[in-house]
C-alpha positions as CSV (number, residue, x, y, z in Angstrom):
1,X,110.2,109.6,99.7
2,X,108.7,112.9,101.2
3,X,105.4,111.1,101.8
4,X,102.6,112.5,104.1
5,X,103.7,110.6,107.2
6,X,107.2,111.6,107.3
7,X,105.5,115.3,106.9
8,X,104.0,115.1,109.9
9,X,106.7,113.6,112.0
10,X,109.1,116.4,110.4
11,X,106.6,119.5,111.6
12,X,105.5,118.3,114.8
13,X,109.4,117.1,116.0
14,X,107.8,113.8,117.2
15,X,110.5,111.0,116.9
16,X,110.3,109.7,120.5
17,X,109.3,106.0,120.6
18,X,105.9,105.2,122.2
19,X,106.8,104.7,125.4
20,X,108.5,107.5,125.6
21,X,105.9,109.3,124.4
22,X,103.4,107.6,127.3
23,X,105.8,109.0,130.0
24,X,105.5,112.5,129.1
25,X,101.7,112.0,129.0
26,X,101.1,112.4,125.3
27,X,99.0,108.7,125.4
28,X,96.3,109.8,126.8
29,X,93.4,109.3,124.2
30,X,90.4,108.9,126.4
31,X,88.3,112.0,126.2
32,X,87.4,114.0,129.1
33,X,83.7,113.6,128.8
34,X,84.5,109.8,128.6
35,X,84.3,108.1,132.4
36,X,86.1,105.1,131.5
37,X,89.8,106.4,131.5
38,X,91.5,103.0,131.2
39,X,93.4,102.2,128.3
40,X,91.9,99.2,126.3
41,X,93.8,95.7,127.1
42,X,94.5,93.2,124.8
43,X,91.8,90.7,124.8
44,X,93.0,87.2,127.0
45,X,91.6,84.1,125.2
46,X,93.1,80.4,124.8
47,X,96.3,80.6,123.1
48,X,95.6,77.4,120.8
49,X,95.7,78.4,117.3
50,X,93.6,77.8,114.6
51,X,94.5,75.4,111.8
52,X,91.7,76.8,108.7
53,X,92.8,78.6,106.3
54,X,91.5,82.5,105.4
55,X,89.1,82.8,103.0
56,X,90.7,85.1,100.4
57,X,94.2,85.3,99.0
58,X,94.7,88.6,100.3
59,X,94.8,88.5,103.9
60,X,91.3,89.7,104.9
61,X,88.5,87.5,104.5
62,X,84.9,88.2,104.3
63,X,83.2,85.9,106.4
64,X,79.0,85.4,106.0
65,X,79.0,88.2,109.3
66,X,81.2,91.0,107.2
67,X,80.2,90.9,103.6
68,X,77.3,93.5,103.1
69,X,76.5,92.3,99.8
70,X,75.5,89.0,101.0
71,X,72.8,90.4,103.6
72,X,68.7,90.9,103.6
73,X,69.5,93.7,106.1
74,X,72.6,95.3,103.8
75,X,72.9,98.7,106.4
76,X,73.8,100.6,103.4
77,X,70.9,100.1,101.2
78,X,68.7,100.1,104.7
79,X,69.5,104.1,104.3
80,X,68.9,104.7,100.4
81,X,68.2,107.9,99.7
82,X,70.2,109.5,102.8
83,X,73.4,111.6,102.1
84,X,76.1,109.7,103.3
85,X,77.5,112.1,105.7
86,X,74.3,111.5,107.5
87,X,74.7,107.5,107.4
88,X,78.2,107.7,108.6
89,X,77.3,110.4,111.9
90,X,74.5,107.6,112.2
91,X,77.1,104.7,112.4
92,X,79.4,106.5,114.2
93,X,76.5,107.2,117.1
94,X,75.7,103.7,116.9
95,X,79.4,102.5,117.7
96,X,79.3,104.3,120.4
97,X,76.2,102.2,122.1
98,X,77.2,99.2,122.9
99,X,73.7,97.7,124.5
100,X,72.6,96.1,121.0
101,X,72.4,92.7,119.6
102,X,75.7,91.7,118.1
103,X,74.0,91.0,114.9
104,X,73.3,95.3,114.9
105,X,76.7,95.9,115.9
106,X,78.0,93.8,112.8
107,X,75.8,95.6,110.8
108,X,77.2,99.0,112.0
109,X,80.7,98.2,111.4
110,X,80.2,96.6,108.1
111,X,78.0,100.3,107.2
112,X,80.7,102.1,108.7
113,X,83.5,100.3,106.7
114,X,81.8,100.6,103.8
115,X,81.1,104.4,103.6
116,X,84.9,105.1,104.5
117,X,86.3,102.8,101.6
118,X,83.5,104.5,99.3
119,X,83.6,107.6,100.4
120,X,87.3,110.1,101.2
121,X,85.7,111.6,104.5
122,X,88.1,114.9,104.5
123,X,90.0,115.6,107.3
124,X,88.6,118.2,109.2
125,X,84.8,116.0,109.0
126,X,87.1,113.3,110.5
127,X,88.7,115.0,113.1
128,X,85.1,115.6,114.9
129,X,84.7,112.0,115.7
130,X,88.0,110.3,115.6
131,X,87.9,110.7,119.5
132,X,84.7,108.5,120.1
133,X,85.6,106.3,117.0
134,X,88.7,104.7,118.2
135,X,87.8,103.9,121.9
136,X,84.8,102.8,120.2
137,X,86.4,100.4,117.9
138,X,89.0,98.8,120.6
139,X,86.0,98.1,122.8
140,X,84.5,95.5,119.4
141,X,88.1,94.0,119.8
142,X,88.2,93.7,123.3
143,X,84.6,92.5,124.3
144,X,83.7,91.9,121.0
145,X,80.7,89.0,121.0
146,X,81.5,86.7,117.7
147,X,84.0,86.2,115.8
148,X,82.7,88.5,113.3
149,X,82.4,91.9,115.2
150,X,86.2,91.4,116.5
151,X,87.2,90.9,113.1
152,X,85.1,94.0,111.7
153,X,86.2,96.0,114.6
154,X,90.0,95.6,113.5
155,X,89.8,96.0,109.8
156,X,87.3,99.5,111.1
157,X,90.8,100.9,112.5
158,X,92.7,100.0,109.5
159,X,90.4,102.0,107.5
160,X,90.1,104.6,109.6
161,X,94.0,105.3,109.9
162,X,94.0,104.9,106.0
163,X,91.1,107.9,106.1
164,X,92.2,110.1,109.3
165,X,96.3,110.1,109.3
166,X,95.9,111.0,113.0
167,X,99.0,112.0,115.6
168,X,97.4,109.3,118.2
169,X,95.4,106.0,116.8
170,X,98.5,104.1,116.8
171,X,99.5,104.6,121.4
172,X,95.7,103.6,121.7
173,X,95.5,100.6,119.4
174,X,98.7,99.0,119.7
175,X,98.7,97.2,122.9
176,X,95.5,95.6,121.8
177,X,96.3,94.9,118.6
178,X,99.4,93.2,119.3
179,X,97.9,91.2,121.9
180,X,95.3,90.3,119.5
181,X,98.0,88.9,117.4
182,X,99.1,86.3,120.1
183,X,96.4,85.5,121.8
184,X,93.2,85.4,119.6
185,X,92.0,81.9,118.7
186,X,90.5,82.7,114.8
187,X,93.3,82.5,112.6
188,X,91.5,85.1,110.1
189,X,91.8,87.9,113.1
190,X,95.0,87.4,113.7
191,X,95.5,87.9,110.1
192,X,93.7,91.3,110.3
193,X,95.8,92.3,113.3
194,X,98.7,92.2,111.9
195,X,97.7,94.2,108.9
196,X,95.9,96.6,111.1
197,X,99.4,97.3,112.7
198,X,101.3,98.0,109.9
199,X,98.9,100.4,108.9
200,X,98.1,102.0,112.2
201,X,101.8,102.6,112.9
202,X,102.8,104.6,109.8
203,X,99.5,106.2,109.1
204,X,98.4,106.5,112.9
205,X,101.4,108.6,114.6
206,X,104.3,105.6,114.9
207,X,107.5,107.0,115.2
208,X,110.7,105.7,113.5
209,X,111.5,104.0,116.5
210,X,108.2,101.9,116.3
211,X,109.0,101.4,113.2
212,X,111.7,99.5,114.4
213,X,109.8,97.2,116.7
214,X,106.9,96.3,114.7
215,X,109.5,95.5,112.0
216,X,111.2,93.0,114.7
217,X,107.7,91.8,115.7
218,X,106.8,90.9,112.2
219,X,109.7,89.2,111.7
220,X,109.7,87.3,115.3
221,X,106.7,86.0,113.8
222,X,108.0,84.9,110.4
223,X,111.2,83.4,111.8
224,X,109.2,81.1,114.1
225,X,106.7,80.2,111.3
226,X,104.1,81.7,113.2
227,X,104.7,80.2,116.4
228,X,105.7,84.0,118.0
229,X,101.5,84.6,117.3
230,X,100.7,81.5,118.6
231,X,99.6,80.2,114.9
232,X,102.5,77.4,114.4
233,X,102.9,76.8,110.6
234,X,100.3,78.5,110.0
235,X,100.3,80.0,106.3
236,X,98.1,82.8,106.3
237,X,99.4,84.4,109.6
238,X,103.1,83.8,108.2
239,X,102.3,85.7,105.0
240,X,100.4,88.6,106.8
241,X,103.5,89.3,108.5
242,X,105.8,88.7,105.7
243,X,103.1,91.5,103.7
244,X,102.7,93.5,106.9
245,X,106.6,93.4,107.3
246,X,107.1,94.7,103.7
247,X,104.8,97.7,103.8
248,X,106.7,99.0,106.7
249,X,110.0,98.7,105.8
250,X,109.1,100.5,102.5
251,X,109.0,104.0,104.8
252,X,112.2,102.6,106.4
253,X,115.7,104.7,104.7
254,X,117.5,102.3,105.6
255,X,117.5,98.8,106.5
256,X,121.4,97.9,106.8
257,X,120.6,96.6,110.2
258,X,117.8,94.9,109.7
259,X,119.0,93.1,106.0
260,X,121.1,90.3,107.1
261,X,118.6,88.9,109.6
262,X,115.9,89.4,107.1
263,X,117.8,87.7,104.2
264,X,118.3,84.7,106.0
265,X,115.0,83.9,106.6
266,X,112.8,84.8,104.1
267,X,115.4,82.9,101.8
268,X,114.4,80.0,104.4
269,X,110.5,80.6,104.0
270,X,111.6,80.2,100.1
271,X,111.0,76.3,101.2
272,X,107.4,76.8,102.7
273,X,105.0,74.2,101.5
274,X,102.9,77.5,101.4
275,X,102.8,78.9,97.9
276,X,101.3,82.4,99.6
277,X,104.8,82.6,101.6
278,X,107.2,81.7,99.4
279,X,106.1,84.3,97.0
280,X,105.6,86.9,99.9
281,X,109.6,86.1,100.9
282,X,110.8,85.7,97.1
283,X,109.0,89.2,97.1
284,X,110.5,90.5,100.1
285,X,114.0,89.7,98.9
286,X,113.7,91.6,95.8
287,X,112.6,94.4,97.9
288,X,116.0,94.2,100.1
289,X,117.8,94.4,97.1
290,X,115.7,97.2,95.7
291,X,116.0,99.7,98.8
292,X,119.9,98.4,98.8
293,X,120.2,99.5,95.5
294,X,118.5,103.0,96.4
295,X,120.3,103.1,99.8
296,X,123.9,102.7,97.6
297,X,122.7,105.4,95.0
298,X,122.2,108.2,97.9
299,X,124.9,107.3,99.8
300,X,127.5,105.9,97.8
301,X,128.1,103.0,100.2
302,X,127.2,99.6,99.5
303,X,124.6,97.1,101.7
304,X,125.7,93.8,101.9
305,X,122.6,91.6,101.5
306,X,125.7,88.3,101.4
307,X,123.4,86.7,98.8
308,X,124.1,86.8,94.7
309,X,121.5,86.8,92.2
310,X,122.5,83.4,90.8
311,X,121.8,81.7,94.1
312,X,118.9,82.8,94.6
313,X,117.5,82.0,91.6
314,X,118.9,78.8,91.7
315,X,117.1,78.2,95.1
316,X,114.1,79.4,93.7
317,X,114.0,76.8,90.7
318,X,114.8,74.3,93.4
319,X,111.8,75.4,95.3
320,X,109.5,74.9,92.6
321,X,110.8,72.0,91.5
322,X,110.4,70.5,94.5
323,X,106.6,71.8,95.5
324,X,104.9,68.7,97.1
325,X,101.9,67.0,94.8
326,X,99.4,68.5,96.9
327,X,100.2,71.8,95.3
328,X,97.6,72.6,92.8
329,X,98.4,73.7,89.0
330,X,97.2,76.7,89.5
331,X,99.2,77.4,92.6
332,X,102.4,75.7,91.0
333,X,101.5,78.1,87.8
334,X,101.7,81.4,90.4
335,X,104.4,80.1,92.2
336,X,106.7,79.8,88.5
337,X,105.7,83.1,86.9
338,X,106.2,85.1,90.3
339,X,109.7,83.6,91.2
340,X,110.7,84.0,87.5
341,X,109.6,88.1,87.9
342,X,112.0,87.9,91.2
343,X,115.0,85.7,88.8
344,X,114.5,89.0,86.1
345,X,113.9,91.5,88.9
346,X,117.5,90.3,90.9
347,X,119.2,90.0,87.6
348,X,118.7,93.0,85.8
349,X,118.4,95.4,88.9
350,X,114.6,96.4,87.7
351,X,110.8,96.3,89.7
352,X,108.6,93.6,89.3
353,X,106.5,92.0,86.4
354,X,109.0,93.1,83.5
355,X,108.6,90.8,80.3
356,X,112.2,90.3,78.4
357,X,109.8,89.4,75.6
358,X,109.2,91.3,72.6
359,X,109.1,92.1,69.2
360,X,111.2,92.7,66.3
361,X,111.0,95.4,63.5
362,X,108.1,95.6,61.4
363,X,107.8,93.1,58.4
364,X,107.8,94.4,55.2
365,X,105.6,91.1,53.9
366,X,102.6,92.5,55.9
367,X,102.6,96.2,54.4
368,X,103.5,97.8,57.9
369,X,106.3,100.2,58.5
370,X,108.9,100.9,60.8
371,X,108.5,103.8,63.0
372,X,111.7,106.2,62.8
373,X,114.2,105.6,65.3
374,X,112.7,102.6,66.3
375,X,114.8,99.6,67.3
376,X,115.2,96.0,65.8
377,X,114.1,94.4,68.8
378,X,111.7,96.0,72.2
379,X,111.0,94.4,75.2
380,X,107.7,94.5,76.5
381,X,109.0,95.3,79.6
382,X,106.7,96.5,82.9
383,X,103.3,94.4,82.1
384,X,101.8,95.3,85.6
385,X,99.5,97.7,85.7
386,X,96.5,98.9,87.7
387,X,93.8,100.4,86.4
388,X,91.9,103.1,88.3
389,X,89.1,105.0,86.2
390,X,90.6,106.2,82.7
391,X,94.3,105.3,84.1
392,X,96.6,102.7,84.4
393,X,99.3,103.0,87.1
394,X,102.5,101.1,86.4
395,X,104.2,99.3,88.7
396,X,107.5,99.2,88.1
397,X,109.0,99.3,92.2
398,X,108.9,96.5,94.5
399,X,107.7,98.9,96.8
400,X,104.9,100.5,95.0
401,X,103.6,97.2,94.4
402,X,103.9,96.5,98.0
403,X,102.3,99.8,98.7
404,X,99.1,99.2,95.8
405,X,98.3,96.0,97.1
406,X,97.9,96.9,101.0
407,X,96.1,99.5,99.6
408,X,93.9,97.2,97.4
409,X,93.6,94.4,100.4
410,X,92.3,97.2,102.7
411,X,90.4,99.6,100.6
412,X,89.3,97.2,97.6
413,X,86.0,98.7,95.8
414,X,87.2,101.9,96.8
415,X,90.7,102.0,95.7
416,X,90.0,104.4,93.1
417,X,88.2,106.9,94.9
418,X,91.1,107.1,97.5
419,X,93.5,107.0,94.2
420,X,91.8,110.3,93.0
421,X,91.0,111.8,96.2
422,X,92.7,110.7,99.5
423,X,95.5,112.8,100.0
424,X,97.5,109.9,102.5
425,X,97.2,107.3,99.5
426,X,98.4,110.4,97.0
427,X,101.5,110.3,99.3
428,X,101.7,106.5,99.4
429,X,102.0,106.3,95.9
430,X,103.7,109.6,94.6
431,X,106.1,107.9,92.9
432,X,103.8,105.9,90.2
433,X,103.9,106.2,86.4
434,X,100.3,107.0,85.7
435,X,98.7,107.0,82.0
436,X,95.6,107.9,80.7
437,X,93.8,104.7,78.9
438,X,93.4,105.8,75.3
439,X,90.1,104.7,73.4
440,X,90.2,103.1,70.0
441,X,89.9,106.4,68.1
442,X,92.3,108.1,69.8
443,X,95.0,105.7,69.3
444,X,94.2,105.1,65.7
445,X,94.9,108.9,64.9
446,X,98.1,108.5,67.2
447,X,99.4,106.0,64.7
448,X,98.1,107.8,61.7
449,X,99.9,110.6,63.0
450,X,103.6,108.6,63.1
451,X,103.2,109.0,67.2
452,X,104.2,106.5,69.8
453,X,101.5,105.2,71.8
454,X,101.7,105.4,75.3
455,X,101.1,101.6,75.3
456,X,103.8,100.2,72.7
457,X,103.2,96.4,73.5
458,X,101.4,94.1,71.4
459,X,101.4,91.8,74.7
460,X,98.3,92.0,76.6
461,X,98.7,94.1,79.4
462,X,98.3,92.3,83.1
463,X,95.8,94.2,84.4
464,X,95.6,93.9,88.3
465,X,92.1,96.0,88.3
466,X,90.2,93.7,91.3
467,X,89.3,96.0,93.8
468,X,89.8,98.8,91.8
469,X,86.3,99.9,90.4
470,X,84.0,102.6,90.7
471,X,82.6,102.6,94.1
């Protein structure tokens, strides 16, 4: 895929690794007016992990000290009636002074976070504060004084590298970041870590061969079921870096050398008492098989992922059948619709979500007709579909879907106005089936007219619309 981050490395011949990179004295971020010209350290905290579980399915909680709408002192309605370029140079001066409560510096970040996922701030607006922003944000991270502001600082960086694709966020953050991963106490940070690295390595100047090492540090993680982050079984972390690992290797060409290992355990984390990482492995493997698939159709030569269709399914039923009682319905419910999407996916060599169900030809009993050319029998085939504005995007890739829902985790109200105007998450999803939503009239005069509906289905479409609204 000719997305925008493989533009840049292309035009600016930068393929060295990071430290390579350091040594020829590209690293250094500090600006000159700055007079601290060390490089931010990862924070050093107990190592004993925490045992709670996040607080939403998708990897980045809101706690009470980062969800705006739950707040007397909501920063953004503190500055109704201001243009929000003006908030944001306001929040972006404040970040910079650290000699507030930690309460205000909460309140910053959660402004600041709010008016980049609402808000596409172009490029060049960007590029005049991305130099205070960063050192800025690592210094939350690093002396950060709750919970809360460490947390809001990292998820600030994701959405920042998701705003600005700059040449340098990722050298700056990713010593701190990946310490953050091992050796934060809160469980929930951790979480955001890792996702902040995925992101900040393919949107924030990560070459191919970082690529490479956050894969294998993702998957260090996974393999020891979290004990590599010091977070032993737990679930969240686990599933963060199955997610994290995903998203990255969806800009990865090729993954021969990276398959088997992979295979072999996320086909072991199909055993998790988690339901959240089973269905991030099940997922994962019908990825490999996707981008094997690809890899074989531009090259002609065949990945060996040493796994068949029929035994992973098999291993899949087994897995649900053999979910402990403590799993709820609900959870079991998930658990059995998304391994049966893998089952079809593996199978039939398709994406994700697609229905074998259908319908037959029209019955002449009910005084409807057959459309010409039609078939006896349609599947319903791809049921997933996000809708942004007067559009639904179909997901019918493993790694689209993998793509939309980082995108969704990280940018969530503000989804669509990235959709429509973000250039970076234009790229990231280039390869989607968009269609424009049709309103009652219109489609009645379609039919009238003996046209095919750009929605054939009687099924009801699954919609996957949260986090997708108007800002």
């Amino acid at each position: 895929m000719r997305d925008l981050r493989k533009k840049i490395l292309l035009e600016s011949g930068k393929t060295l690794s990071r430290k390579a990179r350091t040594k020829q004295g590209l690293a250094d971020y500090t600006p000159a007016h700055s007079s601290n010209n060390s490089r931010a350290t990862s924070q050093t905290s107990s190592r004993a992990p925490s045992r709670y579980a996040s607080e939403e399915e998708d990897g980045a909680s809101d706690s009470e000290d980062d969800d705006a709408s739950t707040r007397s002192d909501d920063p953004l309605d503190s500055d109704h009636g201001t243009a929000w370029t003006e908030r944001l140079q306001s929040r972006v001066d404040e970040l910079k002074t650290r000699k507030r409560s930690v309460q205000d510096r909460e309140d910053t970040l959660i402004g600041y976070i709010e008016l980049l996922r609402r808000h596409f701030v172009p490029e060049e607006y960007m590029s005049d504060y991305i130099s205070d922003i960063i050192p800025a944000l690592l210094r939350g991270v690093t002396a950060g004084g709750s919970t809360g502001e460490r947390l809001l600082a990292v998820r600030a960086i994701t959405v920042t590298a998701l705003t600005y694709p700059s040449e340098t966020v990722f050298d700056h953050v990713f010593q701190t970041l990946k310490g953050l991963c091992q050796d934060e106490e809160e469980e929930k940070v951790k979480v955001e870590a890792i996702h902040a690295l995925s992101i900040s390595v393919l949107y924030g100047g990560g070459s191919t061969t970082d690529y490479d090492d956050v894969l294998d540090f993702f998957m260090t993680i996974v393999e020891s079921d979290g004990v590599a982050a010091e977070a032993e079984d737990s679930g969240p972390v686990v599933t963060a870096a199955l997610q994290a690992w995903a998203l990255v290797a969806t800009y990865v060409e090729d993954l021969t050398e990276q398959s088997e290992q992979a295979m072999d355990v996320f086909m072991e984390q199909l055993d998790s008492t988690d339901v959240s990482v089973q269905t991030s492995a099940g997922s994962n493997i019908a990825l490999l098989f996707e981008a094997a698939r690809d890899y074989e159709e531009e090259t002609g030569t065949p990945m060996n992922l040493q796994y068949d269709h029929h035994k992973i399914s098999a291993r899949m039923s087994e897995a649900v059948r053999m979910s402990p009682k403590s799993v709820s319905r609900k959870d079991r419910k998930h658990l059995r619709s998304s391994f049966l999407s893998i089952s079809t996916s593996l199978e039939r060599g398709l994406g994700p979500g697609y229905s074998t169900a259908g319908r037959g030809g029209v019955n002449p009993h009910t005084g409807g007709r057959k459309m010409d050319g039609a078939s006896e029998f349609q599947e319903f085939g791809y049921r997933e579909k996000v809708r942004v504005h007067d559009q639904f995007i179909t997901i019918d890739t493993w790694a689209l879907q993998t793509r939309v829902q980082a995108l969704k985790t990280h940018l969530r109200s503000g989804f669509g106005v990235h959709f429509l105007e973000n250039p970076l998450v234009q790229e990231m999803l280039e390869s989607a089936q968009v269609q424009q939503v049709l309103g009652p009239g219109a489609a009645k005069r379609l039919r009238n007219a003996g046209e095919s509906l750009p929605e054939e289905s009687d099924e009801p479409v699954k919609d996957s619309t949260e986090g997708t609204g108007d800002a």
